[in-house]
N, C-alpha and C positions, 0 to 999 in steps of 0.2 A: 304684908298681911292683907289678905282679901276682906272689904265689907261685909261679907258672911262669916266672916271669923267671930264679928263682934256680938255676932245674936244667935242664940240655940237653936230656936225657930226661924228661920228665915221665911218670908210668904210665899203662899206659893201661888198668888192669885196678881196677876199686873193691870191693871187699865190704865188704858192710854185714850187719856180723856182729862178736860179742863174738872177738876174737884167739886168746882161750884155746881158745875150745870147739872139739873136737876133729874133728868136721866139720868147719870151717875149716880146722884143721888140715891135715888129712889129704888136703882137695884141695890146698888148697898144695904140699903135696910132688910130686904130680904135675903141677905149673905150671911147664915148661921153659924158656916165653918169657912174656915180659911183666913189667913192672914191677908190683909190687900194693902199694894201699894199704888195712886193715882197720881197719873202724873202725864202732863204733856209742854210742847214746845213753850208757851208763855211760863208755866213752873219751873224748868229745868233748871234757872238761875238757883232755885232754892232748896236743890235735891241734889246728894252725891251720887256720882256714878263712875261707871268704867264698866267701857265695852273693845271687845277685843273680838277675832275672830270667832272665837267657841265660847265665849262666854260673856254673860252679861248680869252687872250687880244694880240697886238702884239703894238710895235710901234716900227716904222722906224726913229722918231725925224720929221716927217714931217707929217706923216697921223698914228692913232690910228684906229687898228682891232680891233670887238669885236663881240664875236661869236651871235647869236642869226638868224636873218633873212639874212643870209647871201650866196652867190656863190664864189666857188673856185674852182679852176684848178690844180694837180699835173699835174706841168714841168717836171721837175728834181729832187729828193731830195738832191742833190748836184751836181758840176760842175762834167764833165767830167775828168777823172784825177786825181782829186781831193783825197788824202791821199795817193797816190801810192809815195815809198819809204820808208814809215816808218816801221819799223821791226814789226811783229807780239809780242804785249805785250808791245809794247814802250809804254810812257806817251802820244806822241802825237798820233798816234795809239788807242789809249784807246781814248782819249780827242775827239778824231774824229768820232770815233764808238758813242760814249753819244750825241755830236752832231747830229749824224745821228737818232740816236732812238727818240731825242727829235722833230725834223723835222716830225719823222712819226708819232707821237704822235698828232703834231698839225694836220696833216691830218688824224687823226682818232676825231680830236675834236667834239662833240655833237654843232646842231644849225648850222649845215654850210651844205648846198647841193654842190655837186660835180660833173662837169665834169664827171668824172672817179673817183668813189672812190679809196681809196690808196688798199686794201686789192684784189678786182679783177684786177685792177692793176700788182699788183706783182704776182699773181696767175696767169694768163696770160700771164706772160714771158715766163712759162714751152712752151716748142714747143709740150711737149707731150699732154699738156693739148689744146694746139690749135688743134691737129690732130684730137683729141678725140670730142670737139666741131664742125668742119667741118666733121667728119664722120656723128653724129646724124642730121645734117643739108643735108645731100647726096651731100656735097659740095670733089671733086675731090682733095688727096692729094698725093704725092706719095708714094708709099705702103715704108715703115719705119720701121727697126731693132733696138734693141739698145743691141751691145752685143759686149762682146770682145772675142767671139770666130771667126775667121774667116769661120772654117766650118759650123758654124749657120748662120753667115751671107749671105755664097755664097747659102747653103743651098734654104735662103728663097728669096733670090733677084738675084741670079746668079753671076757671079763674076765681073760685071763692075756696078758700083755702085757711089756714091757719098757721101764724107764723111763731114759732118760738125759737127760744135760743138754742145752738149750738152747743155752747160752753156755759161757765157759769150764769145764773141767772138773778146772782147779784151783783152789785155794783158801787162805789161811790161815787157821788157828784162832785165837780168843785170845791163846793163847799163844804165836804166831810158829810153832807146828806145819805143816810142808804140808801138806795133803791131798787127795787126788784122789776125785772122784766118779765113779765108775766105772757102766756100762751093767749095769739088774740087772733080774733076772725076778719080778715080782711078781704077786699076783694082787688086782685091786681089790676084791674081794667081800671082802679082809682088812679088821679095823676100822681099822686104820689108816689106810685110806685113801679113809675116808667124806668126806674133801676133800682133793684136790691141793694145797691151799697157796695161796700166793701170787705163788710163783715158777715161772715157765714152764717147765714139760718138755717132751719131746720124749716121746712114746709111740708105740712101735710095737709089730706083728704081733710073735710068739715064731714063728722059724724054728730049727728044728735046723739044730747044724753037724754037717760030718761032719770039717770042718780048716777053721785059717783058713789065709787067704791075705795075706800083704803084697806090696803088688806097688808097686814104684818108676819114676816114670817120667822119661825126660830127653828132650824133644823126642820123637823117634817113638820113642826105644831103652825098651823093658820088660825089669825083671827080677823074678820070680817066685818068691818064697818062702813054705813050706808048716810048717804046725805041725797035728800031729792036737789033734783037740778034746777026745778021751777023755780020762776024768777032770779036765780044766781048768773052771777057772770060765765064763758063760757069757760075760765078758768077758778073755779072756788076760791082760791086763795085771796082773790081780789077784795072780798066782800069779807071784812072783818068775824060779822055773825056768825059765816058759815066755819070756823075754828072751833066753835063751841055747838058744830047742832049734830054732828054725826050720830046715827043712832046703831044698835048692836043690830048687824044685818041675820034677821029669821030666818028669810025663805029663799031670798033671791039669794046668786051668784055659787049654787052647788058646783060649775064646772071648774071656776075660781078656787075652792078649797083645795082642788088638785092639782091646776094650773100652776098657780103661786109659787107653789115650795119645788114643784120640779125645775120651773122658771131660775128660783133662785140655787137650787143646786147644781144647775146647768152655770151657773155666772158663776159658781164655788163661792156664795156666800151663805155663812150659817146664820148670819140674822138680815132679813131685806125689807123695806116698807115700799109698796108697790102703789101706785096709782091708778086704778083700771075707771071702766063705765059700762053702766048698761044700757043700751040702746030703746025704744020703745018698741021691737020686736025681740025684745030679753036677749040679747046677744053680749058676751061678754066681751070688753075690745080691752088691750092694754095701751096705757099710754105714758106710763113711765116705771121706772124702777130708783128707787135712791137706797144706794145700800147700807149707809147709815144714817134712814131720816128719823124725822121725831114722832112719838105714839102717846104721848101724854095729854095730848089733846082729842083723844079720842075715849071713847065714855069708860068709867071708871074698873067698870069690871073686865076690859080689855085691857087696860093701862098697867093696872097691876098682874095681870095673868103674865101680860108680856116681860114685865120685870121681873117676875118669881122666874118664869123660862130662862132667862140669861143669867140667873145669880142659880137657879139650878145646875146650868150645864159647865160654869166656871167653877161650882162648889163638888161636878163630877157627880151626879145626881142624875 
């Protein structure tokens, strides 16, 4: 007997996403109709399933998934944090990894439409692959090396530059410490940096900002928020304040509202949080894409439009 045998109603709404996190959350609240079931690699222990070729069940003990006429959303496929400590090859290491394949497995399930499928999703992450999609769109990026030679790099961009990561942009220390490697201005002719290393950056041109821009997208809807650049670092995130001062952008960045969503239709995501800037000649420049970043930090009457959008388009609205 199939899991959906046991319940009339089966949901017909999946997120794949950690319960807690507050995104989830918070579209939930505005999910009027539809059954949901949430669930990702750290819950799996605590949820029945069975996946097969053509078909896929889940149960939480409360609400029964079952693939067929269905919407879902990839969150997360795990918490944040989540498995960092365990030795490469350990049991739980391993256990955590199967965990994880079998999460991406359900968002590869047949019978379920998506948000954001999982596969451009993750293809999406590459920054290279974002720069390569905003070129064919004559969307503004800043001109980008990826080398570890320094004379190649000064070569193509000059010797003051900006260097950020390739790959993730988190990390742990030693000590179980987080840490984030953040986008920073350097200038190569410094001795430090008579070699790149060994690990791949990303190097581009230094553009002044005149403000950044976060701009959120769901399907075609954009929403645009603005933080002045004065006095912040050259990457916002650094500066704790600046998480809480973005303000709802009026006037600036009209070519953005149309950029954005093309941007993200072009990567095949149905929801994308982008990072742009404007320049003090109003030029709009992009400088990243995360296609499941976070918007709750941005001012309230964005926050919630953005969440009513997603629990719209999964309640088929």
């Amino acid at each position: 007997m199939r899991l959906a045998d046991l319940v009339s109603e089966p949901a017909d709404i999946l997120i794949v996403g950690e319960p807690a996190d507050p995104h989830v959350e918070d579209v939930l609240g505005y999910l009027d109709v539809g059954r949901v079931v949430v669930v990702d690699a750290e819950s799996l222990p605590r949820v029945s399933y069975l996946l097969t070729e053509n078909w896929l069940e889940l149960s939480d003990g409360r609400e029964t998934f079952a693939s067929g006429s269905a919407r879902g959303w990839v969150r997360r496929l795990a918490p944040a944090g989540w498995g960092h400590g365990h030795s490469i090859g350990s049991h739980p290491a391993v256990a955590q990894a199967a965990a994880v394949s079998l999460i991406a497995g359900v968002a590869r399930a047949p019978g379920i439409e998506w948000l954001t499928p999982i596969d451009p999703l993750l293809i999406a992450e590459s920054k290279l692959v974002q720069i390569h999609a905003a070129s064919d769109l004559g969307i503004r990026t800043p001109r980008t090396v990826v080398t570890g030679s320094r004379d190649f790099a000064e070569r193509e961009l000059g010797s003051r530059v900006v260097i950020k990561p390739l790959g993730p942009g988190h990390f742990v220390t030693s000590n179980d410490t987080a840490a984030v490697v953040y986008a920073t201005a350097v200038d190569l002719r410094d001795p430090d940096f008579s070699d790149l290393g060994p690990t791949p950056f990303l190097l581009q041109e230094q553009i002044p900002a005149r403000s950044h821009l976060r701009v959120v997208t769901v399907g075609e809807q954009c929403w645009v928020a603005e933080l002045d650049a004065d006095s912040l670092p050259l990457d916002w995130r650094a500066e704790d304040s600046a998480h809480h001062s973005f303000q709802v952008s009026r006037a600036a960045a009209a070519g953005v509202i149309e950029a954005a969503p093309a941007l993200a239709r072009k990567l095949g995501l149905g929801y994308s949080s982008q990072d742009w800037i404007l320049t003090p000649d109003h030029e709009e420049v992009l400088l990243d894409v995360n296609p499941a970043g976070q918007w709750l930090f941005l001012p309230e009457s964005i926050g919630s439009e953005v969440s009513r959008a997603i629990a719209a388009w999964l309640s088929g609205r």
